[in-house]
C-alpha positions as a Python dict, from the first residue, in 0.01 Angstrom:
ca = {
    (1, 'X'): (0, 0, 0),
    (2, 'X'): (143, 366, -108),
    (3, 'X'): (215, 626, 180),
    (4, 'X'): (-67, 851, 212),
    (5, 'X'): (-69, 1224, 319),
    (6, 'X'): (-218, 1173, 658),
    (7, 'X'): (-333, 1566, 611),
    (8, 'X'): (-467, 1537, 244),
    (9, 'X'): (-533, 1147, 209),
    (10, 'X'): (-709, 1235, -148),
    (11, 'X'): (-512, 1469, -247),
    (12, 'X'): (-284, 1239, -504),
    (13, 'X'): (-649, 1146, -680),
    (14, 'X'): (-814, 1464, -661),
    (15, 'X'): (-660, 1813, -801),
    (16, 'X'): (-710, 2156, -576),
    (17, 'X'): (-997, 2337, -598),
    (18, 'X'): (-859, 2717, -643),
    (19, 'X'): (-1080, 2950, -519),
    (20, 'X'): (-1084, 3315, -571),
    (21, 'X'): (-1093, 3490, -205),
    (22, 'X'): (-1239, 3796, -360),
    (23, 'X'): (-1524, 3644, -496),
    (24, 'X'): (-1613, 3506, -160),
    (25, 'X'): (-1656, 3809, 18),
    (26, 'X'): (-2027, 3841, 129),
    (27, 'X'): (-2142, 4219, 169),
    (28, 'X'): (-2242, 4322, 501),
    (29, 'X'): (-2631, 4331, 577),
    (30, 'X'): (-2615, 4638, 749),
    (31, 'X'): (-2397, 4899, 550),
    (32, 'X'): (-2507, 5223, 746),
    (33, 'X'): (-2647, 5164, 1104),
    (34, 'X'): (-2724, 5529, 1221),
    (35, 'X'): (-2960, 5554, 900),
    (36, 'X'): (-3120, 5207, 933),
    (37, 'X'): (-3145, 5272, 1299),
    (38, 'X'): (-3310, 5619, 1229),
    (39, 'X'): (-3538, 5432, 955),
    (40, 'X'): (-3656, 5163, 1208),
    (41, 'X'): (-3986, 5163, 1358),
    (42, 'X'): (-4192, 4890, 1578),
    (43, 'X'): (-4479, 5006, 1423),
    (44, 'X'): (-4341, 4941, 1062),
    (45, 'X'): (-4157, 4569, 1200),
    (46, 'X'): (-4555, 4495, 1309),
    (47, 'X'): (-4671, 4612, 1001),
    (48, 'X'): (-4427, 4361, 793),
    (49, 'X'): (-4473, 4071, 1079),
    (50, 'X'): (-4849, 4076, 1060),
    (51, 'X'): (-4996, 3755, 884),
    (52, 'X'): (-4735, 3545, 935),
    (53, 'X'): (-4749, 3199, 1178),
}
């Protein structure tokens, strides 16, 4: 039996998947909080929470 890569045991069948990190980068949810904080209301959150379960 060959020596395996105890690390990467598949890595001699299977080739690297290169990834591009840039690409990856999810955009934050909440790019300006003192205008989505001046924007919020309860009123409005009731308003878009009403009807469901």
């Amino acid at each position: 039996m060959q020596d395996q890569d105890p690390i990467n045991p598949l890595g001699a069948r299977y080739p690297r998947i290169a990834k591009d990190p840039i690409a990856g980068v999810a955009s934050p949810n909440l790019t300006d909080y003192a205008a989505t904080r001046a924007a919020f209301s309860w009123e409005a959150a009731r308003r878009r929470l009403q009807g469901l379960p």
